[in-house]
N, C-alpha and C positions, 0 to 999 in steps of 0.2 A: 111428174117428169114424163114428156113424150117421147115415145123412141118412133124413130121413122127407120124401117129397112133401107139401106145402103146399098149392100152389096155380101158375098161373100169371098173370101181370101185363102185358098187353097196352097199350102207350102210343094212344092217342086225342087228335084234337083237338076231336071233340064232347062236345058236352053231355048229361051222364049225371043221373042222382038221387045225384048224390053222398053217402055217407054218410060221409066225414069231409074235412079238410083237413091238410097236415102245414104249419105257416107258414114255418119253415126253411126248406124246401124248393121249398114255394109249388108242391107237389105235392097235386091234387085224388084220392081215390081213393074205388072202392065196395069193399065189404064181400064180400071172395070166398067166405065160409061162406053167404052168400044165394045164392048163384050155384046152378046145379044143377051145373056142370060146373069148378066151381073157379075162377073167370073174376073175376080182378079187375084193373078200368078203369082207368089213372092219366092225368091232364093237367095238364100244368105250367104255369102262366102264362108269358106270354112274359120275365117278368125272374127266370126259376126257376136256381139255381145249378146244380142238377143238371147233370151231363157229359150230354152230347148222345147217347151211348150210351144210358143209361137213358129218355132223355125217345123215343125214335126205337126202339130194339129190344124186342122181348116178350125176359120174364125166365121165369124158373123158378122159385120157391122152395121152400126143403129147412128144415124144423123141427132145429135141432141143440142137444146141451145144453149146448154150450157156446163161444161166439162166439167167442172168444180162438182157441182152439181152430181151430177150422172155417176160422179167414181165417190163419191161421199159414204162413206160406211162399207165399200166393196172392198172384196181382197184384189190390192191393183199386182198385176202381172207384169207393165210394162208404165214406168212412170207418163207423164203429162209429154210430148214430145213437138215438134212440126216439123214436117217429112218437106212443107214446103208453103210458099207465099198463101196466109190467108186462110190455112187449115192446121188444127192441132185434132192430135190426137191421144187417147191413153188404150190401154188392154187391161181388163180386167179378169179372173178368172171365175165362173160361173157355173155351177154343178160339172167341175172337174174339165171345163171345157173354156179355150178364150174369147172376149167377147170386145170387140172395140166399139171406141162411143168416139165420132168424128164431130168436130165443132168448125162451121164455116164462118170467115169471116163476114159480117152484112155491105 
């Protein structure tokens, strides 16, 4: 399996320029390809289903090609999801800390 660094995903409870919403989730997030430094924001509302892990610790995430794949044997955190056209995502938890594995569509 290759993991390609992404980006990392820092929880907040202020208010950003949010460039998108997931409704599921009722996770607020910006657009970490704007960022200079790969920095993307997320805020859940307070009735966000989200595990309290993801909404409270910074994530990591790793580009992989294939999702099935990358969460196979892992303790999943946050099932298989798509925030939006063309990308799914899962979280998984990894020495006590979460770790997402993003799959792009080709």
């Amino acid at each position: 399996m290759n993991y390609k660094f992404s980006h990392i995903g820092i929880p907040t409870t202020e208010e950003k320029n949010w460039d998108g919403f997931y409704e599921a989730g009722k996770i607020h997030f910006t657009d970490f390809s704007k960022d200079e430094f790969g920095i993307e924001w997320v805020k859940c509302d307070a009735d966000s289903p989200m595990p309290a892990m993801f909404q409270n610790v910074a994530h990591v995430a790793y580009l992989v090609d294939n999702i099935e794949d990358a969460i196979e044997g892992k303790e999943i955190l946050v099932d298989t999801f798509s925030p939006g056209e063309g990308v799914r995502v899962a979280f998984i938890v990894h020495n006590g800390s979460p770790i997402e594995f993003m799959e792009l569509s080709k």
